[in-house]
N, C-alpha and C positions, 0 to 999 in steps of 0.2 A: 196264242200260238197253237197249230194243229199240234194234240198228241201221240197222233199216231202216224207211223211213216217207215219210210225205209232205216232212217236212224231216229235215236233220241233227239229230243229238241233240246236248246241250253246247250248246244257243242257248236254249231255252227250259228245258230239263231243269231242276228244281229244284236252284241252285247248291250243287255238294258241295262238301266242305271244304278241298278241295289241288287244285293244277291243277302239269303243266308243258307250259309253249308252247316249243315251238321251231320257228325260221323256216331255212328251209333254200335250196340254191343247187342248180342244176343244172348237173352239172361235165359232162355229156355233151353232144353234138350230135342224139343220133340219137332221132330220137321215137320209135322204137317201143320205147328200150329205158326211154322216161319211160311209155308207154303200158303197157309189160310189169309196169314197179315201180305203178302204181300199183293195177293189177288186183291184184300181190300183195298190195296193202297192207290193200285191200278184204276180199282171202280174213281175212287174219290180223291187221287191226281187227278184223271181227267176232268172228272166234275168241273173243278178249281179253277181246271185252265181256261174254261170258258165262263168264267164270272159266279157258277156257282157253289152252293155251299155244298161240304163235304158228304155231307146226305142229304137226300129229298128232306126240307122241312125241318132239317138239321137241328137252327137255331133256336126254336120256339116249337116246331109243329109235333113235339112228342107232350106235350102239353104239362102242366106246372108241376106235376110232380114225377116226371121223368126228368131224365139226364140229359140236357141238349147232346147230339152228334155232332155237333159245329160250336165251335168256341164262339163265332158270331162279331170279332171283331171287323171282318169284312164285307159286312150286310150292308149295300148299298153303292159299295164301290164295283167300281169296270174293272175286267181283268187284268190291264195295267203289264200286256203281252208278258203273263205270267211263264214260265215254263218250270220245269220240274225233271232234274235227272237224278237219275239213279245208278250206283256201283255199288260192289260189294270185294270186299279187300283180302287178301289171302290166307287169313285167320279162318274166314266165313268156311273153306275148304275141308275143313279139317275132320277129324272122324266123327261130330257130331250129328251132322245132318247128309250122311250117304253122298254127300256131294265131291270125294277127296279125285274120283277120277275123272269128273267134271272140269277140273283147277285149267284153266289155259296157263301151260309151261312159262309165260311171260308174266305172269303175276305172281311175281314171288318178293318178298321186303327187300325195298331201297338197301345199298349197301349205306356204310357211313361215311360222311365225305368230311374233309378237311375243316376245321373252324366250327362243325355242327355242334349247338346249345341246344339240341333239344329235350326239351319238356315231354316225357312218357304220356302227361296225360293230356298232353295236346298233340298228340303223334296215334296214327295207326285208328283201328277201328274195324267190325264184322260188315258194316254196313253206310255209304254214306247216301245224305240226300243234296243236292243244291237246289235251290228253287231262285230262280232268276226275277226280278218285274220292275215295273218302272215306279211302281210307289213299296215304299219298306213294307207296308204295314200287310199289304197282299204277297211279301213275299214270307215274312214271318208267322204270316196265317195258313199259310200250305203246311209250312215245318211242324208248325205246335199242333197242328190238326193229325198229322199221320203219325208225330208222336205221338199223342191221345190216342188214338187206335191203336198204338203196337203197346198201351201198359202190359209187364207180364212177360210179355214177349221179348221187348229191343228197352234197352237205356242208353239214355244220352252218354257220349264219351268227352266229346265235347265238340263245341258250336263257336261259330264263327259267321258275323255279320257285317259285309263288305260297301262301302259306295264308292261314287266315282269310278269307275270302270279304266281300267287301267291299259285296257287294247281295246280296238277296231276288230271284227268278226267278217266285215263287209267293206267294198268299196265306198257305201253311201255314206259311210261315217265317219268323221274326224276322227287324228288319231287323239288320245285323249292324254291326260300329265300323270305321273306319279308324284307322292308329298314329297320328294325332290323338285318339283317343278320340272322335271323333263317331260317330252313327250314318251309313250313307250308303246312299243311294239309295231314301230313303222315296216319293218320287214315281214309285218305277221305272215300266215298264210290267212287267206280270204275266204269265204263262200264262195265266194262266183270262180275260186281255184280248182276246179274239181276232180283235175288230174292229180295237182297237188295235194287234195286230201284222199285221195287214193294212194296215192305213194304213203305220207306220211301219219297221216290221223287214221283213217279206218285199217281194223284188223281184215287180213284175208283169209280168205277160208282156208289156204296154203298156213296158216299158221296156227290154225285151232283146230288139228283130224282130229279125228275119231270122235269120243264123248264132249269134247269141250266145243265143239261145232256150233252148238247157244251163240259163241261169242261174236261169231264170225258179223264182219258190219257195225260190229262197234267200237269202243277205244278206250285205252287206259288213261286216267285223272291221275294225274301228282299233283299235288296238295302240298303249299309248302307256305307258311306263314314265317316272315322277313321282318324281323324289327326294323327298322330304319332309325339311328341315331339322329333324329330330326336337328337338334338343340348344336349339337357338333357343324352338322351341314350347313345350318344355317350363317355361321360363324367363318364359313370358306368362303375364301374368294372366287370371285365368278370364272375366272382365269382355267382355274384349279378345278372347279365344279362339270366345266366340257370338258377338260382335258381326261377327267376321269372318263367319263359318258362317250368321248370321242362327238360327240355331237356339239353343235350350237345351241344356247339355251332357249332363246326366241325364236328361231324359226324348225330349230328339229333339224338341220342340213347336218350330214354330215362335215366334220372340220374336212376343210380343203375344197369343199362345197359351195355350192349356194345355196339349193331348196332345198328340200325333207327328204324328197325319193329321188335324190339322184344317186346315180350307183358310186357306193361308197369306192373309192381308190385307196389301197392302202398303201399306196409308193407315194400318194401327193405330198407337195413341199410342204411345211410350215413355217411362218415366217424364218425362221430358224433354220430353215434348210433340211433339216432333219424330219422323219415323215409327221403330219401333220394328227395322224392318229400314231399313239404310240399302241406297241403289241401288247401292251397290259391292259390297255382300254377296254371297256365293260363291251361295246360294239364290237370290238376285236375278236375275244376273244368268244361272245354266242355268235357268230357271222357261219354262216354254212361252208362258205369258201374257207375256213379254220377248221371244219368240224367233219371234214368229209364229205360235204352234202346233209349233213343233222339242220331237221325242219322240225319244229313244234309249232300247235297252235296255243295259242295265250289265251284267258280268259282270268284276268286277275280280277282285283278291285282295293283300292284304298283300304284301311279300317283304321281308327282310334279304340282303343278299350281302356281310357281313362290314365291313372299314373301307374308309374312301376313302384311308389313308393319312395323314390327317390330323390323329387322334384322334376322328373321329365315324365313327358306324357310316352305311353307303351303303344304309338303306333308306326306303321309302316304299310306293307305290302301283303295281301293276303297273293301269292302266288298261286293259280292254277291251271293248268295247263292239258290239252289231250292229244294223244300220237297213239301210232300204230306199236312199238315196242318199247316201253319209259328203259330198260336196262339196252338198247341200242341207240334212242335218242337223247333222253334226259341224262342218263348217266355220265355217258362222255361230255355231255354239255356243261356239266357239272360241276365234274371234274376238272377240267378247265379253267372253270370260272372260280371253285375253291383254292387252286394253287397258284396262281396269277393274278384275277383282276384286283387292282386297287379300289374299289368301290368297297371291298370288303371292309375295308379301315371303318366305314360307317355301318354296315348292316352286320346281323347276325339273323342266323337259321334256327328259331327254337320252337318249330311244328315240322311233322311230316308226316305224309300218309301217301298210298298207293292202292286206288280201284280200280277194277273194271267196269266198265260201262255196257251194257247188253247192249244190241241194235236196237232197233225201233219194235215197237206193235205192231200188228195188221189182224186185218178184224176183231174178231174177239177173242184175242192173246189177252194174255195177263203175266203178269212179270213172276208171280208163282210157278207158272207149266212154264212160263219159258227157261228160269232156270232148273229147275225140277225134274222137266220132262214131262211125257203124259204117264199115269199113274197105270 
């Protein structure tokens, strides 16, 4: 995937198959050595996204008594339309690194919403990275590599590694299931949207004057990791399991529908006479025509992490999502969806985090001066 461009890649990029996010802390003081790391990171992101190792010769070519620069697990494999984005989350603002009147006014921590379990140390973070690709092993080789470069500097806060892709980014793609077995995110917004991700996903320079101008062109990540009570779901009837969703389980129509994208009717009959989507329904209630006009882009992914210790296994939904203002779109979307939708009977909310995204690169930017400035 090119890395340089008018935006980051990994937002719009046609969602590949494995993602790992990890959200990271900044254990230094001194900004030039956060300004130093991340110029490196810039060098040897792009590297990466083109198949190569994180330094010239990385793996081997400092020879047996040097330290490789490339951990080396991805010596031989194609780039597997790797991408790599980067935000940095409203902590990173703060009086440490002269950054505080930089802060774009809309990056400020999620409020708390209704039924939230979350876990502090699965929440929040100075710094995060996602790195997208079509094999695991090239995506967890980006992450562990520019961790290794920031020792000193950045610590893990904590990591999260997603499959199965949970939305469509593009028209060319099916849309894909969540461990519910539904389809999700047939109303995404698309790439080839490009009005719509001017309205909705990219920030406008109308929203970032003066010093925080950097941001302009790019978009805020909410980060929201979903238990799904798999073991419970699986035990409901199929009846009960659309009726939540408002959809069809086989083909993705909305109820009162036939096919996946026809425009949902929220007056249609149900057998029952009574409307066929009810107003608690999970469709219902994230539908734009509910919401004001509230648009987001999806970009989830499945995850297991083994059991919760309890006899069920600890997976669900790793949620993330990009828009042009998370406390104008995700918020009320939210909110909403915490005080009404029935679906919550099976999920719980026990991660969350909130970055910004810079624009893209162009020529020889580096993610240091861009958010820094020139010195």
């Amino acid at each position: 995937m090119p890395f340089r461009g008018v935006h980051q890649a990994g937002i719009v990029t046609a969602a590949q198959g494995r993602m790992h996010f990890v959200a990271l802390d900044v254990v230094s003081d001194d900004p030039q050595r956060l300004r130093d790391l991340l110029k490196a990171w810039t060098i040897a992101a792009e590297r990466m996204t083109y198949g190569a190792e994180a330094a010239p010769g990385g793996a081997v070519g400092g020879g047996p008594w040097d330290v490789p620069e490339d951990t080396g697990e991805a010596l031989g494999l194609p780039p597997s339309a790797l991408s790599i984005t980067i935000g940095y989350g409203p902590s990173l603002f703060d009086s440490r690194f002269g950054l505080a009147d930089r802060r774009p006014a809309a990056l400020r921590e999620l409020p708390a919403f209704l039924g939230d379990d979350l876990d502090p140390a699965r929440s929040g973070g100075d710094l995060c990275i996602q790195a997208c690709a079509n094999d695991p092993q090239v995506a967890v080789h980006a992450v562990r590599n520019l961790i290794r470069m920031g020792l000193g500097t950045v610590s893990v806060r904590w990591s999260q590694l997603g499959f199965g892709r949970t939305s469509a980014t593009s028209r060319a793609q099916q849309t894909p299931r969540n461990l519910f077995g539904f389809k999700d995110g047939t109303a995404n917004i698309m790439a080839e949207d490009t009005a719509a991700l001017d309205t909705h996903v990219w920030i406008a320079p109308a929203d970032v004057p003066g010093p925080a101008a950097w941001a302009a062109g790019g978009s805020y990540l909410v980060a929201r990791r979903i238990r799904m009570h798999i073991e419970v779901w699986d035990r409901t009837p199929l009846r009960e399991q659309e009726v939540i969703f408002g959809r069809g389980k086989l083909e993705g129509q909305p109820l009162g529908q036939k096919a996946e994208r026809d425009i949902i009717d929220f007056a249609a009959p149900g057998p029952d006479g009574q409307p066929a989507i009810a107003d608690v329904a999970h469709v219902a209630l994230a539908h734009e025509s509910n919401l004001g006009g509230v648009r987001i882009l999806r970009r989830g992914y499945n995850f297991t992490d083994g059991s919760d210790g309890q006899g069920h296994l600890d997976a669900g939904l790793f949620f993330v999502a990009f828009m042009r203002d998370a406390h104008r779109q995700f918020v009320p979307m939210q909110r909403a969806l915490a005080s009404k939708d029935v679906l919550n009977e099976y999920i719980e909310h026990t991660g969350s985090a909130l970055f910004v995204c810079p624009p893209g690169l162009s020529g020889e930017q580096d993610w240091g001066t861009q958010l820094f400035g020139r010195a």
